[in-house]
Backbone of each chain as ProteinMPNN parsed JSONL, in Angstrom:
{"seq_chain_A": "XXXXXXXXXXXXXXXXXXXXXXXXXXXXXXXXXXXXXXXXXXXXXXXXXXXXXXXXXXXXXXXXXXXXXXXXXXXXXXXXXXXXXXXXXXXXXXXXXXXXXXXXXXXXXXXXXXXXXX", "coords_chain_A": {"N_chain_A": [[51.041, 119.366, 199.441], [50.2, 116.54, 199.857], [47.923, 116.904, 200.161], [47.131, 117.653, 197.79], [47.949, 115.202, 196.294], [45.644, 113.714, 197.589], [43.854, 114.309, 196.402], [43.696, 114.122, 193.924], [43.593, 111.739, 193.825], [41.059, 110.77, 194.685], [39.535, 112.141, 193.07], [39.656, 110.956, 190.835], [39.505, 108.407, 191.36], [36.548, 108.353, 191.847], [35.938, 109.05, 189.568], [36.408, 106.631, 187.834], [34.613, 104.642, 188.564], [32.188, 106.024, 188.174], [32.744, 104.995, 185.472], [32.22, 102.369, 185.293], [30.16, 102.421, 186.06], [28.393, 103.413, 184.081], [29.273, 101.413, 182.155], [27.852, 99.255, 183.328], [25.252, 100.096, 182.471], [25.567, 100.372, 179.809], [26.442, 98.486, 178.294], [26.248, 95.408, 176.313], [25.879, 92.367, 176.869], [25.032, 90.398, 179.939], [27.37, 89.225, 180.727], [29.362, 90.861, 179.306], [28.835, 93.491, 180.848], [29.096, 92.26, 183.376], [32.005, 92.577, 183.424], [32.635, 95.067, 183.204], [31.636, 95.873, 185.749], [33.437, 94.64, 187.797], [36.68, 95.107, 187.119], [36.804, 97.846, 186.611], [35.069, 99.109, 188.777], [36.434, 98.257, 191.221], [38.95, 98.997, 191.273], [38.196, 101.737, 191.329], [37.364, 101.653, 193.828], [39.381, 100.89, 195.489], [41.059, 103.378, 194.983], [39.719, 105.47, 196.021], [39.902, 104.518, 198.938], [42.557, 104.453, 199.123], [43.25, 106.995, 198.876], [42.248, 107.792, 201.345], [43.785, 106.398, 202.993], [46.694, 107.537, 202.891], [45.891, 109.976, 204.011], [46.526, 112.055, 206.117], [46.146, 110.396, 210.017], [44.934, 108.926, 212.247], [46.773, 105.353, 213.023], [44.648, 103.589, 212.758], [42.819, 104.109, 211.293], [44.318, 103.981, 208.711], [45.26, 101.512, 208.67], [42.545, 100.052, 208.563], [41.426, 100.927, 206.366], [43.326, 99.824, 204.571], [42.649, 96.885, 204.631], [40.223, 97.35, 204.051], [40.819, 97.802, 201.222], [41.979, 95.025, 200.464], [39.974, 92.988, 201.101], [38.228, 93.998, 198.832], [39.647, 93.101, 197.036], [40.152, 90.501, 197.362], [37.238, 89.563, 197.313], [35.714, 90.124, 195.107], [36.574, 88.666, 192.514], [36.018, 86.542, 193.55], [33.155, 86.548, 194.131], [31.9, 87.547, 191.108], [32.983, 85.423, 189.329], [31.142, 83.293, 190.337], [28.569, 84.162, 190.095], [28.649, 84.451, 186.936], [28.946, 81.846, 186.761], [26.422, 80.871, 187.447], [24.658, 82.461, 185.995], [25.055, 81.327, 183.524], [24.772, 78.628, 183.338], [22.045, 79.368, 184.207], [20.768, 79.718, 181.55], [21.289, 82.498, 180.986], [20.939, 84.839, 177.92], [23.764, 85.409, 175.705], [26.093, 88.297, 173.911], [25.572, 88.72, 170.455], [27.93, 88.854, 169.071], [29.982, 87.014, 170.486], [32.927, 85.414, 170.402], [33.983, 82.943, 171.503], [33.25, 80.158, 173.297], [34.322, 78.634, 175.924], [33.483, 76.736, 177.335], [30.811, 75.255, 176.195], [32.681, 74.475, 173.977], [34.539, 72.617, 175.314], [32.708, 70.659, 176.114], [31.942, 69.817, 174.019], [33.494, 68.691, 172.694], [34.088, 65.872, 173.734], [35.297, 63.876, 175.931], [33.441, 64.089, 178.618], [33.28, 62.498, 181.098], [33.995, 65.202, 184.368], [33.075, 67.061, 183.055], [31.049, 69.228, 184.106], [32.731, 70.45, 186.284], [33.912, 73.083, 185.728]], "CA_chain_A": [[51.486, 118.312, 198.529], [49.726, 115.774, 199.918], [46.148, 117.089, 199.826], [46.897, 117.496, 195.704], [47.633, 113.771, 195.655], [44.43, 112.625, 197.825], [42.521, 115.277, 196.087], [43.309, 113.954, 192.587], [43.282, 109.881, 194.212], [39.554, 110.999, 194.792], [38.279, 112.792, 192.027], [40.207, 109.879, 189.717], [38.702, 107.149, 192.194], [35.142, 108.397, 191.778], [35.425, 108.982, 187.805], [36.521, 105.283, 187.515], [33.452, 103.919, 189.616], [31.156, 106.502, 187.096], [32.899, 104.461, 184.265], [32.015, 101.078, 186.111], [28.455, 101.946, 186.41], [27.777, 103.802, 183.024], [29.333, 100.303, 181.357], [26.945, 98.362, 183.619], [23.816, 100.586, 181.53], [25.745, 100.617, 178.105], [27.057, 97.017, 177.503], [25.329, 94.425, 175.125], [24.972, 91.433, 177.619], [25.698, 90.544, 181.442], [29.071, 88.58, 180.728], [30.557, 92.372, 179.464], [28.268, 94.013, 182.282], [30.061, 91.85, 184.282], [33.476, 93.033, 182.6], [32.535, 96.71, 183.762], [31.351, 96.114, 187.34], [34.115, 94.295, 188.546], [37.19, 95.791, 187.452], [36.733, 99.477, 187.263], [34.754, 99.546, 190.095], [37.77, 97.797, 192.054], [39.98, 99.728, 191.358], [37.435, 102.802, 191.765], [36.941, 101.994, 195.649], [40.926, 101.157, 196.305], [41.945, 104.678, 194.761], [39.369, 106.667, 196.985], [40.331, 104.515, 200.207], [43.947, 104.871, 199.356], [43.086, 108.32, 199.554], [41.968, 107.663, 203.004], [45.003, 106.054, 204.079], [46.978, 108.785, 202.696], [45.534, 111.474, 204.868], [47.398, 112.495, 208.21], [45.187, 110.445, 210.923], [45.648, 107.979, 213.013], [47.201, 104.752, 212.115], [44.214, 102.83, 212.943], [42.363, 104.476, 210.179], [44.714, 103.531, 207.529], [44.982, 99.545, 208.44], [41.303, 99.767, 208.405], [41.611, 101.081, 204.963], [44.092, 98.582, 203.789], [41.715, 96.339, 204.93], [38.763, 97.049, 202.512], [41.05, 97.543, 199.726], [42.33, 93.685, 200.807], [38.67, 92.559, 200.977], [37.607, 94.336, 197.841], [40.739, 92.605, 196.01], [39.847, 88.94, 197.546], [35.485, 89.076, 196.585], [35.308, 91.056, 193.506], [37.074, 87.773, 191.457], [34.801, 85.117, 193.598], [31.686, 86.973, 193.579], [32.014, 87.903, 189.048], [32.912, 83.59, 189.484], [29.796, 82.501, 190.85], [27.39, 85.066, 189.485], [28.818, 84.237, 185.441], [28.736, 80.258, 186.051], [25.06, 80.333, 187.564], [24.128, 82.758, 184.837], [25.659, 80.67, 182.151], [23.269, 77.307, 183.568], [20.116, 78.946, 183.954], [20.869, 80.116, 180.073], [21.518, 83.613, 180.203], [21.728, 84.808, 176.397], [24.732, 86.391, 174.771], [25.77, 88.964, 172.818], [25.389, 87.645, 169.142], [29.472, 88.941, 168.732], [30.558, 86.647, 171.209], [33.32, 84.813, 169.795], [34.521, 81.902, 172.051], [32.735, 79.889, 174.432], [35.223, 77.302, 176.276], [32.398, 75.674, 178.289], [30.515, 74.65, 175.354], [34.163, 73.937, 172.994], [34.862, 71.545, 176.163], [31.624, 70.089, 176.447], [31.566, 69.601, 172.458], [34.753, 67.623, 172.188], [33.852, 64.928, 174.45], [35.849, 63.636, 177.431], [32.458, 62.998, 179.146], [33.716, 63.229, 182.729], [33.826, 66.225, 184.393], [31.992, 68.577, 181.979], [30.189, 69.949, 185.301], [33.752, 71.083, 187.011], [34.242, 74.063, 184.745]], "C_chain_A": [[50.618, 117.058, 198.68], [48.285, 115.958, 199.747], [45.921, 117.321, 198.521], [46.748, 116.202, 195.235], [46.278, 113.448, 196.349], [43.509, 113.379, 197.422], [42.244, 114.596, 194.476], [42.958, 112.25, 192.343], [41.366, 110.532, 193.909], [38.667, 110.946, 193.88], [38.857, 111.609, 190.57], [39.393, 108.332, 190.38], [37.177, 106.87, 191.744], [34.844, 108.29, 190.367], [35.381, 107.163, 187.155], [34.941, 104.56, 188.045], [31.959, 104.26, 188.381], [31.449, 105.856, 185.941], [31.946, 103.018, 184.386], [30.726, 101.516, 185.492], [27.423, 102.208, 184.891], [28.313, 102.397, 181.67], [28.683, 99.576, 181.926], [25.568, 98.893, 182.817], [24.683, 100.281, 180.332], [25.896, 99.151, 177.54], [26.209, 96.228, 177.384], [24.794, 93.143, 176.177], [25.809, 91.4, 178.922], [26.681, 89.632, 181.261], [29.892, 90.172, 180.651], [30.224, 93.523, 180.535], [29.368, 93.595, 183.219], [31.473, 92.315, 184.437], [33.378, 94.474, 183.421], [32.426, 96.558, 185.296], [32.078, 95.392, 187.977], [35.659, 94.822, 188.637], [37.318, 97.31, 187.689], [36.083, 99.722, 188.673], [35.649, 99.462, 191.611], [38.706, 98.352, 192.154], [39.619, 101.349, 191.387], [37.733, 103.092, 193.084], [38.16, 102.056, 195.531], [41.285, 102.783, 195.876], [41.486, 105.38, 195.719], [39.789, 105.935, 198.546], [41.623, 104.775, 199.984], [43.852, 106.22, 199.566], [43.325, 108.661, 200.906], [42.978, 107.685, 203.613], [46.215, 106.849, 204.018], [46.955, 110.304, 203.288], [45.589, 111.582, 206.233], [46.235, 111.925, 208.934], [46.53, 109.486, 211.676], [45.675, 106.862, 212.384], [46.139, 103.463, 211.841], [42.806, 102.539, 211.426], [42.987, 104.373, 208.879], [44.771, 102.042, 207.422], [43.791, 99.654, 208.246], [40.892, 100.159, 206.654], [42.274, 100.163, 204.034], [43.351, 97.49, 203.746], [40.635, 95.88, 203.777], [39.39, 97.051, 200.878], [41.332, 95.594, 199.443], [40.8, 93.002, 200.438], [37.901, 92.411, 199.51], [38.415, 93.303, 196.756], [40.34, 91.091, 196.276], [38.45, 88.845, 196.931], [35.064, 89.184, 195.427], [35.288, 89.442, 192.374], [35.657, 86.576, 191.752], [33.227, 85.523, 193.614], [31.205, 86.687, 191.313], [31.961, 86.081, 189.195], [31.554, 82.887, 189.487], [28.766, 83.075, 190.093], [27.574, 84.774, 187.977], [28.586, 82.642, 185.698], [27.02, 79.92, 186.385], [24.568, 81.335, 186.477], [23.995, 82.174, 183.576], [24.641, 79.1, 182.022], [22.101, 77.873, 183.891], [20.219, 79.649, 182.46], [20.445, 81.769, 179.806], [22.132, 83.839, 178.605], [22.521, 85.964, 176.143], [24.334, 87.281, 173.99], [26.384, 88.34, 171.407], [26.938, 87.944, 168.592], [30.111, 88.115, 169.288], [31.618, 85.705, 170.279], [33.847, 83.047, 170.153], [33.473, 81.726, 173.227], [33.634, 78.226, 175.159], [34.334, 76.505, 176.855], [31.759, 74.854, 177.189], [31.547, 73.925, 174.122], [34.647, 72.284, 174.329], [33.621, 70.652, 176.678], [31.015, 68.925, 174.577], [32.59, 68.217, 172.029], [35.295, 66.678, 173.065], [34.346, 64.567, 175.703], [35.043, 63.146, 178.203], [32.623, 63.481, 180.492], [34.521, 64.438, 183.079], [33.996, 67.536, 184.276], [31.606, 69.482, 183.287], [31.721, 70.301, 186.029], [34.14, 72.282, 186.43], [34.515, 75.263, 185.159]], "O_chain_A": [[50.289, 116.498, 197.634], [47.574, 115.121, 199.191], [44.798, 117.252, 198.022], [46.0, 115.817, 194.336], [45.582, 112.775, 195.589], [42.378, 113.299, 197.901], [41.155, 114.51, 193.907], [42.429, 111.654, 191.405], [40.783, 110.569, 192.826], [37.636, 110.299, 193.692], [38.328, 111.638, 189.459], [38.85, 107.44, 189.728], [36.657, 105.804, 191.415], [33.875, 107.691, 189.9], [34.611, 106.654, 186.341], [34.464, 103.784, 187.217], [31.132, 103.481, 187.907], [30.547, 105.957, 185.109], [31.068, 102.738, 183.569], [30.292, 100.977, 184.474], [26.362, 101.674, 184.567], [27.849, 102.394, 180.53], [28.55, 98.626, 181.155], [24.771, 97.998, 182.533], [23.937, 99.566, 179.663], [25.477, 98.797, 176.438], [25.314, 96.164, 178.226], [23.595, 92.907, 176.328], [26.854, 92.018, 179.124], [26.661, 89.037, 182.339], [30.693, 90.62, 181.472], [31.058, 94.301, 180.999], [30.264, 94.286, 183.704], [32.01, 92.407, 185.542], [34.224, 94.759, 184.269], [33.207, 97.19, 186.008], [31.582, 95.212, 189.089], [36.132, 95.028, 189.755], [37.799, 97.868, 188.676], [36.576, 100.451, 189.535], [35.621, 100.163, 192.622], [39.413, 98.258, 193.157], [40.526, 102.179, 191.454], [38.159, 104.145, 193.558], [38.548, 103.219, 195.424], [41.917, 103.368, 196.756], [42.282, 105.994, 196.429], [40.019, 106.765, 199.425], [42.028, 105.543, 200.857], [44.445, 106.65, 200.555], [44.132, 109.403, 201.466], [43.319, 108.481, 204.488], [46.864, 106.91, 205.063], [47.643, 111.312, 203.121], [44.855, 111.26, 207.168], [45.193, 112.564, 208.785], [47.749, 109.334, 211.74], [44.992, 106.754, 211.365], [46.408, 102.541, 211.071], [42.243, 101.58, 210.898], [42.297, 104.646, 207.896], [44.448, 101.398, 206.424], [43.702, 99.077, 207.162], [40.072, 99.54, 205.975], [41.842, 99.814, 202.935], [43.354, 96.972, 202.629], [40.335, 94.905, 203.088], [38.906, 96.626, 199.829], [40.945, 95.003, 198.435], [40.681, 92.5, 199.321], [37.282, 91.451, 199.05], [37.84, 92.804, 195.789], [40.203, 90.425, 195.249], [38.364, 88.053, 195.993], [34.23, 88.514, 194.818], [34.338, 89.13, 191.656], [34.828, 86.04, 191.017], [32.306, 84.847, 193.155], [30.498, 85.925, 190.654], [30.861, 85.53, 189.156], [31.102, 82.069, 188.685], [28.073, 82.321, 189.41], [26.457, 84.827, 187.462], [27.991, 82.084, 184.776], [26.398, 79.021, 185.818], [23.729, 80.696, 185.843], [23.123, 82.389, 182.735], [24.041, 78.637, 181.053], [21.09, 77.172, 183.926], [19.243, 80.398, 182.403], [19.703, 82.243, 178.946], [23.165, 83.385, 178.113], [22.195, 87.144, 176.275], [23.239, 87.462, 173.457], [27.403, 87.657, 171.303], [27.249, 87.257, 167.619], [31.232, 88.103, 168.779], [31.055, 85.2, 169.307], [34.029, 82.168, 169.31], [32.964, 82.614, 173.911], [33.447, 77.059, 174.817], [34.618, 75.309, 176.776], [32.122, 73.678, 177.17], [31.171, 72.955, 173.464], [34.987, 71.159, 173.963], [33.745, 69.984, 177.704], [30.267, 68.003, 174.252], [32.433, 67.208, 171.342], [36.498, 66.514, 173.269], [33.72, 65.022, 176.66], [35.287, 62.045, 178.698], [32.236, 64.556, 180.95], [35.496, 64.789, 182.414], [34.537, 68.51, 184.8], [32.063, 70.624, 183.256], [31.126, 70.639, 187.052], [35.225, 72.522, 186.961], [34.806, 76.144, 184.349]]}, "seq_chain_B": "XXXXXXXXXXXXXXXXXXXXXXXXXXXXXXXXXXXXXXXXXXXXXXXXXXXXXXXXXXXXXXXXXXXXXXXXXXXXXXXXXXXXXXXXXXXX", "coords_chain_B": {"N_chain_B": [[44.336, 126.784, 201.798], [44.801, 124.18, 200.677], [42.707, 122.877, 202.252], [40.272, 123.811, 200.861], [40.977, 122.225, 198.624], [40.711, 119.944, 199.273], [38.128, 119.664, 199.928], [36.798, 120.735, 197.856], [36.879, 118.594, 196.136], [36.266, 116.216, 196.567], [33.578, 117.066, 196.917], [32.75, 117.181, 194.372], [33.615, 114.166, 193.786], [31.738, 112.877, 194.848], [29.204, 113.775, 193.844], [29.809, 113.077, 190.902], [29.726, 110.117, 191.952], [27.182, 110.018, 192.519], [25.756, 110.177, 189.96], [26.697, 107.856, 189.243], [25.342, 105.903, 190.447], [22.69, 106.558, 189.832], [22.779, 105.741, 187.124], [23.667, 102.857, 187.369], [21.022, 102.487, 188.704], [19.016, 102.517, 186.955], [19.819, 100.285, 185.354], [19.447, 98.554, 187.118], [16.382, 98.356, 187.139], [15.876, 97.776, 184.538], [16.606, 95.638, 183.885], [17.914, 92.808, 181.662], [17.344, 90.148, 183.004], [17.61, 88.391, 185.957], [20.156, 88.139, 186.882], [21.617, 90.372, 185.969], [20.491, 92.169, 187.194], [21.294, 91.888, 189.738], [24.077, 92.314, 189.274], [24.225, 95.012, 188.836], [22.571, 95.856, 191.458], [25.811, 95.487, 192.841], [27.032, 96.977, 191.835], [26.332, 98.937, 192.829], [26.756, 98.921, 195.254], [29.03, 98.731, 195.505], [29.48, 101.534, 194.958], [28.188, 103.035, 197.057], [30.022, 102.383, 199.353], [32.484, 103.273, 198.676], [31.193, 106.479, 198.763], [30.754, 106.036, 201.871], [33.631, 106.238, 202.377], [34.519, 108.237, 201.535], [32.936, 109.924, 202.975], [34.084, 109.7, 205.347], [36.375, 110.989, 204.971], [35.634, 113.458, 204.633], [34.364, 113.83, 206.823], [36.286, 113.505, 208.809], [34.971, 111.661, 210.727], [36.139, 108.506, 211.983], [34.336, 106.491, 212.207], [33.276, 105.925, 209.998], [34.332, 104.831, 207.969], [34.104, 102.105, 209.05], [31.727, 101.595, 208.646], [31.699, 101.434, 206.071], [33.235, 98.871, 205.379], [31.906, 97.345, 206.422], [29.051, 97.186, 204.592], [30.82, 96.717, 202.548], [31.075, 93.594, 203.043], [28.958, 92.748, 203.549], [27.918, 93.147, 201.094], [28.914, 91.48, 199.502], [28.663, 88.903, 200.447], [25.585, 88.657, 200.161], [25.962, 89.262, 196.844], [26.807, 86.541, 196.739], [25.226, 84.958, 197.812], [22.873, 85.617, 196.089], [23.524, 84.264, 193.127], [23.91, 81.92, 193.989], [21.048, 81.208, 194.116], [19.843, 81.782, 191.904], [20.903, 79.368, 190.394], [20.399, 78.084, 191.868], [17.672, 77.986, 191.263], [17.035, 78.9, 188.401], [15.311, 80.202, 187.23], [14.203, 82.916, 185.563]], "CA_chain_B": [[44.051, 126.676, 200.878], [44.772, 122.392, 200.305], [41.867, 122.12, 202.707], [38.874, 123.845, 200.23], [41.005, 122.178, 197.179], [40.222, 118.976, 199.329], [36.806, 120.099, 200.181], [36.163, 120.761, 196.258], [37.322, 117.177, 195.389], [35.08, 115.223, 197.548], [32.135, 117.634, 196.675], [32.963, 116.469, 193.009], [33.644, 112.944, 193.676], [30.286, 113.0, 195.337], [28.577, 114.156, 192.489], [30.508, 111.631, 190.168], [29.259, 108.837, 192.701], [25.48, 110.356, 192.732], [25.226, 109.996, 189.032], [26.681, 106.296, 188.518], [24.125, 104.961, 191.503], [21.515, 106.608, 188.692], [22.862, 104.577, 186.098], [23.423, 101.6, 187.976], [19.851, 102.185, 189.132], [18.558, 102.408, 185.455], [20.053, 99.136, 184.665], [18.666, 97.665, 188.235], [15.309, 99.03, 186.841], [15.602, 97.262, 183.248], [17.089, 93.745, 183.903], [16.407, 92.153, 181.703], [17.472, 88.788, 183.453], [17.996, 87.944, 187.057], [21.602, 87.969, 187.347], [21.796, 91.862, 185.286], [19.708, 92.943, 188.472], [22.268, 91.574, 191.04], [25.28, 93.155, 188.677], [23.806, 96.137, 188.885], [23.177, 95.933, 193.002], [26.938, 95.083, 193.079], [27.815, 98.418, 191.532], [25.258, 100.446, 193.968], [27.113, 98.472, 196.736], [30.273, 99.41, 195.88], [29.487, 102.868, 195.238], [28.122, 103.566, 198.628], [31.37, 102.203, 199.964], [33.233, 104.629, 197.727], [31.118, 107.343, 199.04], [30.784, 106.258, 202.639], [34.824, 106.587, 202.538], [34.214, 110.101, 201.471], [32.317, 110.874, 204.263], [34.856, 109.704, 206.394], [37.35, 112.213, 204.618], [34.954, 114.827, 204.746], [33.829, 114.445, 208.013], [36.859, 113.191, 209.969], [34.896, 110.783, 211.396], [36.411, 106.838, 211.691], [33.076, 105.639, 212.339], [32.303, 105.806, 208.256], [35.16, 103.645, 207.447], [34.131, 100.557, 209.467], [30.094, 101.442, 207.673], [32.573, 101.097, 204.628], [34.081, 98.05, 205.454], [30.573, 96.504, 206.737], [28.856, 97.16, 203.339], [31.467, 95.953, 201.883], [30.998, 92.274, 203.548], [27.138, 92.066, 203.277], [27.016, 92.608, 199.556], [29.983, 89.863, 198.521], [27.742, 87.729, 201.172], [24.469, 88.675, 199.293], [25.888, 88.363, 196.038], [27.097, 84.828, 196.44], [23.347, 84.038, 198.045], [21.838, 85.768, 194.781], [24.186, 83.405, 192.505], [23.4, 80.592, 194.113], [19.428, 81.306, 194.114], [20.29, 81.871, 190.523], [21.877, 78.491, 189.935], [19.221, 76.382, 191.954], [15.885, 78.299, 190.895], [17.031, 77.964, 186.595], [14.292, 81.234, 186.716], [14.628, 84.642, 185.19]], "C_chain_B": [[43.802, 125.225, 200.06], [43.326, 121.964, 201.03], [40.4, 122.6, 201.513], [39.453, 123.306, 199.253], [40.008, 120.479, 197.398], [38.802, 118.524, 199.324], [35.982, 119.841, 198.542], [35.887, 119.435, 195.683], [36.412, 116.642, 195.811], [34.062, 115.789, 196.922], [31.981, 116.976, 195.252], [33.09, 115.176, 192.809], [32.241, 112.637, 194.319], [29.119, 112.731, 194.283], [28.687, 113.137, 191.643], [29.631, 109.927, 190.775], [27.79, 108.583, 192.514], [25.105, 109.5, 191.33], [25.308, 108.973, 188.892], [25.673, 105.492, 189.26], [23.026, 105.299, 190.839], [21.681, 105.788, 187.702], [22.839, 103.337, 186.384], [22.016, 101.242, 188.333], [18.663, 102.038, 187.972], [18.93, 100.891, 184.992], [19.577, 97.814, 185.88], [17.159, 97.265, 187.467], [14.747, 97.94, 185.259], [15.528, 95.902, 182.887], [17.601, 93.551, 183.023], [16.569, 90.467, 182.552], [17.69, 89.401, 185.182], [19.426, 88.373, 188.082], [22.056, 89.642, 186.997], [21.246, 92.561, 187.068], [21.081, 93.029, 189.768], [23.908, 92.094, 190.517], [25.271, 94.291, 189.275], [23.577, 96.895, 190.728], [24.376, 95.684, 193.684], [27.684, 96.166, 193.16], [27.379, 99.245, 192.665], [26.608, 100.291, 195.234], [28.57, 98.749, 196.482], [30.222, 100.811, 195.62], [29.267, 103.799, 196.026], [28.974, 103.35, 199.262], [32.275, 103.421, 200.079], [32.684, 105.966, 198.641], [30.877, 107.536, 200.722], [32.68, 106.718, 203.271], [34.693, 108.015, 202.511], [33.779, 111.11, 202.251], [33.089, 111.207, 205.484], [35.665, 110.475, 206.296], [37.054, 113.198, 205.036], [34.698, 115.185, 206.055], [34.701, 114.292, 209.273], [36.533, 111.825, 211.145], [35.125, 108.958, 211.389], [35.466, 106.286, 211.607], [32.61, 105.041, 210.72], [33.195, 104.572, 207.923], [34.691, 102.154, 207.667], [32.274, 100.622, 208.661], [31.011, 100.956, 206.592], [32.488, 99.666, 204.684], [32.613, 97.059, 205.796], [29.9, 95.918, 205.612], [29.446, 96.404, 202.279], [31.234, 93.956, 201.58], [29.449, 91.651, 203.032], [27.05, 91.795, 201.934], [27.881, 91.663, 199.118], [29.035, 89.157, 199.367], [26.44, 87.834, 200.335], [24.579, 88.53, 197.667], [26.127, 87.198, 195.187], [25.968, 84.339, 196.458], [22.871, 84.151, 197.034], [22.25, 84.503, 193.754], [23.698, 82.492, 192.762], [21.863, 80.226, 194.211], [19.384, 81.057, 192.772], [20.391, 80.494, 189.989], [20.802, 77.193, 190.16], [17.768, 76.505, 191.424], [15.913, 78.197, 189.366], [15.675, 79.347, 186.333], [14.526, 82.491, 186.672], [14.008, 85.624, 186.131]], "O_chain_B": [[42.988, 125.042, 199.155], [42.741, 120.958, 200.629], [39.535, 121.739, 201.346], [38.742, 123.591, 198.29], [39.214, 119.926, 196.636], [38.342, 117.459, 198.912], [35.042, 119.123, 198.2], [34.944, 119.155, 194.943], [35.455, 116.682, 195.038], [33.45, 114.989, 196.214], [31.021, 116.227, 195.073], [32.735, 114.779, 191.699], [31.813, 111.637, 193.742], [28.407, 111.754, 194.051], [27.789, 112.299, 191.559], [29.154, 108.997, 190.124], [27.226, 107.496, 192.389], [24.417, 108.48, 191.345], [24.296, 108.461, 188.414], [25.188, 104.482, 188.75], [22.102, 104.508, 191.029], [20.741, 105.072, 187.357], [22.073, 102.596, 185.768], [21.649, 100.066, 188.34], [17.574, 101.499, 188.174], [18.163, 100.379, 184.177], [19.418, 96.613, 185.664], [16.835, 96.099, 187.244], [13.614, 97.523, 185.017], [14.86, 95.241, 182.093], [18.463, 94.424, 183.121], [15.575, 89.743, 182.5], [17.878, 90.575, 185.503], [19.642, 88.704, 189.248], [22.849, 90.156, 187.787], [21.85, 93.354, 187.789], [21.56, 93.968, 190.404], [24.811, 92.224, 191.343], [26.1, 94.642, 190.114], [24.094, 97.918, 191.179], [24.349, 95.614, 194.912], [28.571, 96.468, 193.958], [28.046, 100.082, 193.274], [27.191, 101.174, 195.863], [29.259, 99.01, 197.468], [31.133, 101.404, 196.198], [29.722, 104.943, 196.031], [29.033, 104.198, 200.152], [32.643, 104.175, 200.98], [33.559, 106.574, 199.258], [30.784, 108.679, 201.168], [32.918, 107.339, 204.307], [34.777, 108.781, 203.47], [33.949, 112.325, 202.35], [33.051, 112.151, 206.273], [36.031, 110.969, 207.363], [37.78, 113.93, 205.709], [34.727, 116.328, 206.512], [34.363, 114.651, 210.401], [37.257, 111.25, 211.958], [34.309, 108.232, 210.821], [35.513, 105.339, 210.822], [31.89, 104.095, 210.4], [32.731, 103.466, 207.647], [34.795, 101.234, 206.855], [31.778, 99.592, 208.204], [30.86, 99.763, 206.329], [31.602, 99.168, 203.99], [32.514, 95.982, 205.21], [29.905, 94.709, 205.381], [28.918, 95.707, 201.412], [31.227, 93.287, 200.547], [29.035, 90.646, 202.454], [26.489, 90.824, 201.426], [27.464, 90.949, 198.206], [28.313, 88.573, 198.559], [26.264, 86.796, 199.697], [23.703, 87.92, 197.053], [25.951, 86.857, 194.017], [25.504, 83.554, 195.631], [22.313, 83.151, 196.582], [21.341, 83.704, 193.529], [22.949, 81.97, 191.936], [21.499, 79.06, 194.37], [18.83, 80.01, 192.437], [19.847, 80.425, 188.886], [20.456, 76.188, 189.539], [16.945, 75.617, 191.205], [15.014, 77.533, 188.85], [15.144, 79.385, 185.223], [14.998, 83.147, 187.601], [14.215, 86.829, 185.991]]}, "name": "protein", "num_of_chains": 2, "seq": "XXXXXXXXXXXXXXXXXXXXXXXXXXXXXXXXXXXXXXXXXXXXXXXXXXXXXXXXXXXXXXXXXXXXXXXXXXXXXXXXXXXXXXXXXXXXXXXXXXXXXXXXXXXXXXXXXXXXXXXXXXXXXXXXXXXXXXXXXXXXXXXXXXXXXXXXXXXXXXXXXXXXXXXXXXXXXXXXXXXXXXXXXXXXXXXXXXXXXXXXXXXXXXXXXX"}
C-alpha cells in the first residue's frame, strides 16, 4: 500500500518538474519563465521528498526531508522576488500580451516618493 | 512485488528528470538575456535535488538526502548573488 503511494508521489513528482522545465523552453518572456520555474518545480521536489519521508526508515531521514521541503517553500518566493525586480531595472523586455504593469501604473500616477520601494 | 513496482517508478522518474535538465539546458543555451540563463540554472538545480532524493530512495543511502538539502542551499545563495549582479551590472 504504501510503496503504490510513494511510487505514484514519484512518478507524479518528477512529471511536474518535466512540466517546470519544458515551460522554462516554451514560454514567451522570463516574467512567465519565471511563472513555470518556480511553482511547478516546488511542488515537483516536495512530492518526490514526501515520497522520501513516506518510506519506512529511520526518523532522521524524514525530518531531514521535511526540512528541504521547508527550505524549498521559504527560497523559491525570495529568490523569483529578486531575480523579476533586477530583471525589470536592467530592462528586460516583455511579452507584447502583457497586460498590466503595476510598477510603471505606480510610477505613472505620481506620488514621487518611494517609486524605488516596489 | 511493491519493491520492482518501486524500482520501476524511480527508473521512470529518472528518465522524466533526465529529459527536463535537457530542456532546461536548451533554454540555458539560448538566453536570450541574463536573468533567462539564471531561470533556467534554477530549474537544473532543482532537478538534481529531485533526482539526488531518488537516489536516496533507490539506494537506501541517507547520505543523498543531506547532497539534496546542500544543493538546495547553494543555488537560492547563487541565485540571489546572480540577481543582484543583475541589478548592479544593468548588462545583458
Amino acid at each position: 500500500m504504501t510503496g503504490i503511494l510513494i511510487s505514484l508521489l514519484v512518478v507524479l513528482g518528477a512529471s511536474l518538474v518535466l512540466v517546470a522545465s519544458v515551460g522554462v523552453l516554451r514560454l514567451p518572456d522570463l516574467y512567465t519563465r519565471m511563472h513555470a520555474s518556480t511553482k511547478p518545480a516546488t511542488l515537483g521536489v516536495s512530492l518526490i521528498v514526501a515520497a522520501l519521508a513516506i518510506h519506512p526508515g529511520d526518523l532522521g531521514i524524514a525530518v531531514r526531508a521535511l526540512l528541504i521541503v521547508l527550505f524549498f517553500l521559504l527560497t523559491a518566493p525570495v529568490a523569483a522576488h529578486r531575480l523579476g525586480h533586477a530583471a525589470y531595472r536592467a530592462g528586460v523586455p516583455r511579452w507584447p500580451g502583457t497586460v498590466r504593469d503595476d510598477i510603471a501604473q505606480r510610477a505613472a500616477s505620481g506620488a514621487g516618493a518611494g517609486d524605488d520601494e516596489v | 512485488m511493491t519493491a520492482s513496482l518501486l524500482d520501476a517508478s524511480v527508473g521512470l522518474a529518472l528518465t522524466l528528470l533526465a529529459v527536463a535538465i535537457l530542456a532546461a539546458f536548451a533554454r540555458l543555451l539560448r538566453g536570450p538575456s541574463m536573468a533567462d540563463r539564471v531561470v533556467a540554472l534554477d530549474v537544473i538545480a532543482a532537478t538534481i535535488v529531485a533526482a539526488a532524493v531518488l537516489y536516496a530512495l533507490r539506494t537506501g543511502l541517507a547520505v543523498f538526502v543531506d547532497v539534496a538539502l546542500a544543493i538546495a542551499l547553494v543555488s537560492f545563495l547563487g541565485t540571489v548573488a546572480l540577481a543582484q549582479a543583475i541589478e548592479a551590472g544593468d548588462r545583458e
